[in-house]
N, C-alpha and C positions, 0 to 999 in steps of 0.2 A: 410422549415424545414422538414426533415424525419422525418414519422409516429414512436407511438414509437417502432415497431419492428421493425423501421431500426437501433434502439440503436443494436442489433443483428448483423451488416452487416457494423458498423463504423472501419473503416479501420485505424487502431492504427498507428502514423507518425512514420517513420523508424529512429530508436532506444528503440520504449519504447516496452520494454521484459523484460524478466522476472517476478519478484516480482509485478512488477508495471502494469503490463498484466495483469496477474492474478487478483491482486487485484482491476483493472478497470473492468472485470468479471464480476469477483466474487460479488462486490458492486453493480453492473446493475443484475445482476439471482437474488440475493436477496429480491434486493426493489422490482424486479416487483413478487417474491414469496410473500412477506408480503403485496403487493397491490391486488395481487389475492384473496388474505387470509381474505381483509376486512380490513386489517390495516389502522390506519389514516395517513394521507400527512405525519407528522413530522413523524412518525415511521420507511415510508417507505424511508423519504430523510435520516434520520440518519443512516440506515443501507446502506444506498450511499455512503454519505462520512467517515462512522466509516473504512467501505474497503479501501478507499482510505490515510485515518490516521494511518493506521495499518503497514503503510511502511516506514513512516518517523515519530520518535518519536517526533521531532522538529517541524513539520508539524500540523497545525490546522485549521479546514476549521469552513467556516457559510456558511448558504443559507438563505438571508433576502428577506420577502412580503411585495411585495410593495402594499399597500392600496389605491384603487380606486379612494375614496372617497375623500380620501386628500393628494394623494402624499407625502407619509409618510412612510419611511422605518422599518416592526417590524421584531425581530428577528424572525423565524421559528426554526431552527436548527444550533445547534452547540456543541456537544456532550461534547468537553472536554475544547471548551473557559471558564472563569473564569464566572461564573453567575451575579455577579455582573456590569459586563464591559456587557456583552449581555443587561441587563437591561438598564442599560446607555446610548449606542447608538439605543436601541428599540424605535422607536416610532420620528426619527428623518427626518427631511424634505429635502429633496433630491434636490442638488442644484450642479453647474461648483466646485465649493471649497469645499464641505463636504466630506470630506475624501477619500477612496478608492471608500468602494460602491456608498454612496449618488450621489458623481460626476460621477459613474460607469452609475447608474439606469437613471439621468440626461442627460447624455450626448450622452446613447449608445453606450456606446463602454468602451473596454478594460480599466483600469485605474490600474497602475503600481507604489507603490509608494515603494522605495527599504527602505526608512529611514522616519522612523515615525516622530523621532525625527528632523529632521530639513525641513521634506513637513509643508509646509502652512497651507495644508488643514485641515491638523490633530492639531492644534495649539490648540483646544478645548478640545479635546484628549489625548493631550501629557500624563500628569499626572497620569491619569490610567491605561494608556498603559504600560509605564515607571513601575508602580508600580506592571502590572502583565510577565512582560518582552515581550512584543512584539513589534518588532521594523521593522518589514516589512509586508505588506498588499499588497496581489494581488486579483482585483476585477475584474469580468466580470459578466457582464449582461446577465438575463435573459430571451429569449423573447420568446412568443407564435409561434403560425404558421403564423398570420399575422403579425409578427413583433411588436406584443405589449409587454412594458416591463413588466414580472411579477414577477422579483424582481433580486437579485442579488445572484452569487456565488463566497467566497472568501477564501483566502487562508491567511494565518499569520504564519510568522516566528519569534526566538527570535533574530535573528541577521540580520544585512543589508546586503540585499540578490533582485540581479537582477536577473530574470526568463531565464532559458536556452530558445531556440525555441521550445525544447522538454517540459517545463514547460508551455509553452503557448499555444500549441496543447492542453497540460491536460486540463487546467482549462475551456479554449475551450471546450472542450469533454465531460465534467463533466456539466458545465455550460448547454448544448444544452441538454443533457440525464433527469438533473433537470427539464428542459423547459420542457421536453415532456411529465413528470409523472406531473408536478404540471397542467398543462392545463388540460391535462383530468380529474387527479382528482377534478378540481376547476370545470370543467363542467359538472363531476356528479353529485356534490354537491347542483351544479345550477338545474341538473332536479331533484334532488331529494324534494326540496324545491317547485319545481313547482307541484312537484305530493302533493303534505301533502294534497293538495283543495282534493282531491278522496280519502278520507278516506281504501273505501273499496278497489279502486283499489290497494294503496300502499299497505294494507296488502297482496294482493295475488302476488303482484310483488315482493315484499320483499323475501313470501315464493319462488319466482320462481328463484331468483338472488340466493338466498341461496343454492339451486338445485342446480345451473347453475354455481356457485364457486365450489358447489361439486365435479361436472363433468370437472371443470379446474384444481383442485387440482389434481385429477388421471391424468388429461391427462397431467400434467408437467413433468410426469414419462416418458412421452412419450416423440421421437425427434422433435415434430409440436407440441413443449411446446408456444413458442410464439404466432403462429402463431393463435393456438387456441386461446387464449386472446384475439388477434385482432377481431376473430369473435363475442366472445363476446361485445363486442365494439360497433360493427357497429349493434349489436341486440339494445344495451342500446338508440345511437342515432335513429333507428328506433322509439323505444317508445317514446323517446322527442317529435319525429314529429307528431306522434298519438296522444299524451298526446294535444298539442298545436291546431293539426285538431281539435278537440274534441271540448276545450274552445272556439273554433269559430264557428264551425257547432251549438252549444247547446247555444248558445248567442240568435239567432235569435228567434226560440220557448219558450224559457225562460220568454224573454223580452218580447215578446207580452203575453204568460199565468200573467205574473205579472200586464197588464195593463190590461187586461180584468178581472184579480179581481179586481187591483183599482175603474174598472167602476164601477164593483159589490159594490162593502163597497159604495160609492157612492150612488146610486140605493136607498140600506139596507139607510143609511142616510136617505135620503131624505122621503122617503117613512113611517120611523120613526116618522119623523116629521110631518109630514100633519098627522098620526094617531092620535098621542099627543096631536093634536091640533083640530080632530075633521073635517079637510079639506080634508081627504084622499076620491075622490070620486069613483066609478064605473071604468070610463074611464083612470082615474091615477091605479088604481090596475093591470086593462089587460095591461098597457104599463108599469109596471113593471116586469109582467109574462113574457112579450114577449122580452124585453130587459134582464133579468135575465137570461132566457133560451139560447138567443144569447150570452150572454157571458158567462155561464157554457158550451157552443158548441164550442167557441174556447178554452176554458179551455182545455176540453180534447184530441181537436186535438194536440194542442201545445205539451201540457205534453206527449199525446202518442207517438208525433215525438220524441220528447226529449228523450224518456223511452227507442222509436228503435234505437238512436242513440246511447247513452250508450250498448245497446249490440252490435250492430256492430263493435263499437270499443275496447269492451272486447273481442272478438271473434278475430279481427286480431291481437290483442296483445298475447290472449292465442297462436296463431300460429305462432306467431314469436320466441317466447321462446320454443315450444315444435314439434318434428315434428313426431305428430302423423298423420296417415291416416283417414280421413272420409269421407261421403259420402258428396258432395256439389255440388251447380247449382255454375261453373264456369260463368259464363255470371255476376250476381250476385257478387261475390267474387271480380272478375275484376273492378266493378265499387266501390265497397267498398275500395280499395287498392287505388284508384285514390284520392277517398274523404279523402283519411288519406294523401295523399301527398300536399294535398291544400296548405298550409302556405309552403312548398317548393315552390312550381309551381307559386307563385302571382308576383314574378317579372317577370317569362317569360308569353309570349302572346303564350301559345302554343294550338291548338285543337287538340284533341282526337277521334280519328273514330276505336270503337269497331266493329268487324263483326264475332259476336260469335251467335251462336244459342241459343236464350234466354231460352231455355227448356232441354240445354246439363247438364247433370250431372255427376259427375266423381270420384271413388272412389280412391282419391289421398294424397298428401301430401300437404295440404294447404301453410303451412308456407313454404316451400321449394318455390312454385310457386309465394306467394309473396313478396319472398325476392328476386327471380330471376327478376319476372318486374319491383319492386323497383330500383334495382340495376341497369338495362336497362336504367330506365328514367331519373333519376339520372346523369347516363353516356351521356346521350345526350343531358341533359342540360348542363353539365361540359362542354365536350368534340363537341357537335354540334351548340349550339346558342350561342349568346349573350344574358344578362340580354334588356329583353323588344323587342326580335326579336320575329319577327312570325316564327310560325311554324307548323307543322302538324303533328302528329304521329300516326301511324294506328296497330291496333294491329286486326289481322288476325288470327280464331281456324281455326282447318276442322278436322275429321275424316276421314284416310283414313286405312283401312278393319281395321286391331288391333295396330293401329297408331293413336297418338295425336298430333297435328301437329300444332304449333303457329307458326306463322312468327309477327315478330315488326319490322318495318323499321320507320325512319323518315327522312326526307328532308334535314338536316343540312347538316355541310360544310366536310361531310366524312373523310375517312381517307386512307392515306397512304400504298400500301404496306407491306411498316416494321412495320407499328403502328398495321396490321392486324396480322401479323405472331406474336406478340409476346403483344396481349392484352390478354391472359390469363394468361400470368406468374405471379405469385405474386409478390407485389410491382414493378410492370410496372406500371406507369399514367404520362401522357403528364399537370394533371392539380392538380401538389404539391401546388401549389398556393392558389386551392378555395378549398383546405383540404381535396385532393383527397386521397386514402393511397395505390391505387395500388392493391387493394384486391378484388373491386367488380367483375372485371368480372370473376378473377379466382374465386371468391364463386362461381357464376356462374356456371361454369363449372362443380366446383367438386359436386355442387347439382344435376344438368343435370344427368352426371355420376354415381355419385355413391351412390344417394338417389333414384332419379327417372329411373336409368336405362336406359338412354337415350343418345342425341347426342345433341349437339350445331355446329353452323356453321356460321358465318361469312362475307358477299359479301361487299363492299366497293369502292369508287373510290372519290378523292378527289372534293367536291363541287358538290358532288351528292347524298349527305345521307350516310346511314349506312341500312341496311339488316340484320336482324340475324332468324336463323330458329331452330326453335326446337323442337325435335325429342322425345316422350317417349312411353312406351308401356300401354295400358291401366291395368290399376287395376281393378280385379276383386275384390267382396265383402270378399273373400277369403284367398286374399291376392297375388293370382298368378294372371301371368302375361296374 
């Protein structure tokens, strides 16, 4: 499935123009304004189909969710079906014979039914269908990026009515565009839920998203209205992966600070006891000082790992949302950007060989540099291994005279020619499959460019790695180059 700014670039089937152009549009610029905006899911799908209802009076659409948990179709949206009949079919279990959708979300695939009144499937139906006049149902399914259903898109007429091939493109079209907003929206939702455990962190992410809408709202003024969203996008899933490094990195100091108080309260116990009782002698008090003190030792190493982890991972999160300059030990920052990739990287077997100068410091754009290696590693897990293949990847600095000079290469199964000449276009990716979107290398590029003032470059050959080198000028404290 296309990212969703390839809703942007779907190529309308030859006949639908005019009114119907437009208003396929017009309904897709909307929802994704009012999703930029902060709007909830139903808000931004109604303003999808209200564009597409606005051409045919007779015309009336749903987009029903399908529930996880129980394979249960609930209504979502349906602006001008009758309320009552939405409520009725809400909440209903998806099955080969329930109706348009139910049999739609079931079976995967298109379900076509011209006559309410004498399908099968609707036989439960009839009656209040009959009673608010709708007597044709077109359903198609909705599915994620790996093809899972996330509920259905359907269309109702008042008369028996079979779909042109130009009708079955729409709903197609319409159906895939739903898919793309309700998945991200359902996987913001999902990190936002995960962050609520970081208190503090969600408050200052909240404020930073807030920001970060501000700066999307202007730039929709702009022609890279899309395009910017997208980046915002692959900022949010950056945080997920941090958010999730984090819960695993701070597991392990945690869990042991909690067991070496247990021992403590322990200790405190026993020790209690033999006072109480008068049996507390010499030798039992020095082997509580010395065991009391060993486990206040681990106490505060644990908690103070735990305390520098929490800012580590505040600090690449602040950099990924803001791209301010400051002064940093690159060496340092390299290996912090790695420890936020962990819960990526655990199905690959891959090593890592840094050969940075542990003492280089560099007055630059943090977040720029780590969104550029992200995006690297990423790309060659995608696009070089297999899930559980070994592999190596070497990430090479050097200073040469007022030159910053990274080379990353890794071992995987390279690439082509044509895949070299045209991996920074945006939405180019050979891997739509594992929910590539086509964007990273061109961010890449245009951070290279047009943040850091620099160059990127490319060497390849198929089943021999990949090579990339990059070029930028140092920063001074000053800000010149």
């Amino acid at each position: 499935m296309p990212d969703i700014a390839s809703a942007s670039a779907l190529q309308l089937v030859p006949g639908v123009e005019g009114a119907l152009k437009k208003a396929i549009e017009s309904g897709r610029n909307s929802a994704l304004n009012l999703w930029v905006a902060g709007a909830s899911m139903q808000a931004v799908l109604t303003e999808l189909v209200s564009a597409l209802e606005s051409i045919d009076d007779d015309l009336k659409c749903s987009i029903m969710l399908l529930g996880e948990a129980d394979n249960k179709l609930y209504s979502l949206v349906g602006p001008n079906l009758p309320e009552n009949y939405s409520m009725a079919i809400s909440g209903v279990d998806i099955g080969p014979t329930v109706g348009s959708c139910g049999a739609s979300a079931y079976l995967k695939q298109p379900v076509i039914v011209a006559d309410i009144q004498t399908h099968p499937n609707w036989q439960p139906y009839r009656a209040i269908c009959e009673q608010h006049q709708l007597r044709a149902c077109w359903s198609h399914p909705i599915f994620s990026a790996n093809k899972k259903v996330l509920g259905t898109f359907g269309m109702y007429y008042s008369s028996v009515r079979e779909p042109s091939p130009q009708e079955r493109s729409l709903i197609a079209m319409e159906a895939n565009i739903a898919g793309m907003i309700m998945e991200r929206m359902l996987a913001e939702k999902s990190q936002e839920t995960a962050r609520q455990s970081l208190e503090r962190e969600v408050q200052r992410r909240t404020q930073e998203l807030t920001q970060s809408n501000t700066r999307l709202r202007e730039a929709l003024q702009q022609r890279n209205e899309v395009q910017q969203q997208l980046l915002e996008i692959e900022n949010l899933s950056a945080l997920g992966t941090m958010t999730a490094s984090l819960t695993h990195e701070i597991n392990t100091p945690i869990g042991v600070a909690v067991t070496a108080l247990s021992h403590l309260q322990n200790l405190h116990d026993k020790g209690q006891k033999q006072f109480e009782a008068n049996q507390l002698t010499r030798s039992a008090l020095l082997q509580f000082y010395r065991e009391s003190a060993e486990a206040m030792a681990i106490l505060e190493r644990n908690l103070q790992r735990s305390a520098e982890l929490v800012s580590t991972f505040k600090q690449l999160s602040l950099d990924q949302h803001t791209q301010h300059k400051r002064l940093f030990n690159l060496c340092d920052y390299l290996w912090e950007i790695l420890l936020s990739l962990k819960p990526k990287l655990k199905q690959y077997r891959l090593m890592f060989c840094l050969d940075v100068d542990a003492d280089l410091e560099i007055n630059s754009y943090p977040g720029a540099i780590s969104q550029i290696l992200v995006n690297l590693i990423i790309n060659s897990m995608h696009h070089g291994y297999q899930e559980g293949q070994k592999g190596r990847i070497t990430i090479r600095v050097s200073q040469q005279q007022q030159e910053l000079v990274m080379e990353y290469a890794d071992d995987g199964k390279g690439m082509n020619a044509e895949t070299i000449e045209r991996m920074f276009e945006p939405f180019y990716t050979s891997a739509r499959d594992k929910g590539g979107s086509g964007l990273g290398m061109h961010i890449c590029k245009d951070l290279v460019e047009k943040l850091l003032h620099g160059t990127i470059a490319c060497t390849a050959e198929p089943d021999n790695g990949c090579q990339i080198c990059l070029k930028m000028p140092l920063i001074n404290s000053d800000g010149s180059k």
